[in-house]
C-alpha positions, 0 to 999 in steps of 0.5 A: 228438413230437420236441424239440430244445434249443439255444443257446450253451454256459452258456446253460442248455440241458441244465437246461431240457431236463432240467427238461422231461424231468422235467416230462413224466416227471411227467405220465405221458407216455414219453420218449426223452431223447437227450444229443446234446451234446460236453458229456454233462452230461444224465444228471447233470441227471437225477439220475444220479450220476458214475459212473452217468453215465459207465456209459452206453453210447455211440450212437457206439460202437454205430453199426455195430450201429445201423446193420445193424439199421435196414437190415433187407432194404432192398434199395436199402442193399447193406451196412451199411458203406454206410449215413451219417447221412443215409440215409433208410429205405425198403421193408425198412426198420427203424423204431423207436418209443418205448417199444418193446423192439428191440435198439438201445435195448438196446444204446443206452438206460438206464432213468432213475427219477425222483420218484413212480416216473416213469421215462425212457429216456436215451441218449447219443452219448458224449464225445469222447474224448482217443483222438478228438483229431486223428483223429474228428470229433464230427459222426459221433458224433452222426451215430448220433442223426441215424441214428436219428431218421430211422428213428423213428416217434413220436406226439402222445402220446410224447416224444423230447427231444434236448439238442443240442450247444452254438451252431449246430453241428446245422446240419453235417447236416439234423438240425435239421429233425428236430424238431416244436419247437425251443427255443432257451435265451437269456441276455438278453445280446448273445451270448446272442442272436446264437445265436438270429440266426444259427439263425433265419437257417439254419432260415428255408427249413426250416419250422422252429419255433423259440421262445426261452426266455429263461433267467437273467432277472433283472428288467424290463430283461432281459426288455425287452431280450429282447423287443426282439431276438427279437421275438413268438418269445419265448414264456416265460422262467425267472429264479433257482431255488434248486430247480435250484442244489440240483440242481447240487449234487446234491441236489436236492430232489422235483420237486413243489417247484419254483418255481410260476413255473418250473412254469407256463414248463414248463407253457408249453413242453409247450403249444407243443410239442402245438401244434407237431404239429397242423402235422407233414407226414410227406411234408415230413418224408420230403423233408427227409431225402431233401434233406439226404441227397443233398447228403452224399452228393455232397458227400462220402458216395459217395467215402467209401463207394465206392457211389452213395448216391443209390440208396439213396433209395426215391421210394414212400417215406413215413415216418408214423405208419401205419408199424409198427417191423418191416421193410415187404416189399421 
């Protein structure tokens, strides 16, 4: 399954996204854990100390090679140069799985340990850099992410858990509608729900789904006036845990002793997202990706690359699980 998180900047996302990676680590279930945020603060919140955390490899830095592998012998992709965000696979095509060995995840993903042995694959799109100001937009760093997605086939059973960049920035490309559930983390505050209004509203025509998490709540007010704005997507909130400020600190304690409370809204948030895949439709999925990869290509991905992107699309074409991760005849 594939989860996104999202909300405002200081809202919260990353520690609840870590939390969840944790709490499905724990389980024995395999993740993908992708830092997909302007701020790379994942790998800290999994336990990885600043020079760790800075040792990780960049997707963005790696596109090139992203790129080449997942075109396999598409005939329908002339070179890798011609390649965007949005291209979708068809016949000839690359897919990745989660858990598998293939060389982007060699290039791309490091192994995180955990408590009792659990571990995880993270990778990251990479800071933006003072050698981008001016001249690069973080779009096509996460434009890697996107790349990748579109080309990954998961099951019921394996995670791949994006921490996406802050607000409604994932709304620059179709990424948004890569995911099977979208958590959306809310302060109880006016602008802590404003994101959540505003990604409500771009998502409505995409079918996606989409719960908040109320986070920082206090008390019976906070969680009245949360009720109040966002109505029946509430589905859990999480208040003060001194298990999380000693993470923050970088001491962080087993994960066995987090706050029963915070376990049980973990708890709930694995029981949406196994709810979420009983309605995945791979032909919808496959669509949404054509769509959005059309759109840029008009807009902007012919006159970039020089070529007709439209031809890229391969109308027999559908993603699903049946797919195996080696190329399909052309």
């Amino acid at each position: 399954m594939k989860i996104a998180f999202v909300g405002k900047g200081g809202s919260g996302k990353t520690t609840l996204s870590s939390l969840f990676i944790r709490h499905l680590a724990a389980g024995g279930t395999p993740v993908l854990a992708v830092d997909a945020d302007i701020n790379q603060h994942l790998g800290a919140a999994l336990g990885l100390d600043e020079a760790e955390a800075a040792a990780l490899p960049a997707m963005g830095a790696q596109l090139p090679l992203i790129k080449d592998y997942l075109r396999g012998t598409n005939p329908r992709i002339a070179s890798a140069a011609t390649m965007i965000k949005t291209t979708p696979p068809g016949g000839g095509s690359r897919l990745l799985r989660v858990g598998e060995d293939n060389p982007v995840y060699a290039a791309c993903a490091r192994t995180v340990r955990l408590d009792d042995d659990a571990e995880i694959q993270l990778m990251a799109t990479g800071p933006f850099t003072e050698s981008d100001l001016g001249v690069a937009c973080y779009h096509s760093k996460v434009g890697a992410v996107e790349l990748c997605l579109n080309h990954l086939v998961d099951g019921r059973d394996e995670f791949v858990v994006v921490d996406m960049t802050a607000g409604s920035d994932s709304f620059a490309s179709g990424m948004f509608t890569r995911f099977d559930m979208t958590f959306l983390i809310a302060e109880p505050t006016r602008k802590g729900v404003s994101v959540y209004r505003q990604y409500r509203e771009y998502a409505r025509d995409f079918g996606v789904r989409l719960k908040v998490v109320g986070n920082k709540v206090q008390g019976p007010d906070d969680l009245a006036f949360l009720r109040e704005e966002v109505g029946d997507d509430l589905l859990v909130t999480v208040g003060h845990s001194d298990w999380v400020r000693a993470m923050e600190k970088g001491r962080p304690p087993r994960f066995e002793f987090l706050e029963e409370p915070n376990r049980l809204a973990l708890r709930s948030l694995r029981e949406a997202a196994d709810a979420s895949y009983e309605g995945r439709d791979w032909e919808q999925y496959t669509r949404q990706m054509v769509h959005f990869h059309l759109k840029n290509a008009e807009s902007w991905g012919n006159e970039r690359t020089g070529a007709d992107l439209a031809a890229q699309v391969d109308p027999s074409f559908v993603l699903g699980e049946e797919r195996s991760a080696t190329p399909q005849p052309a």
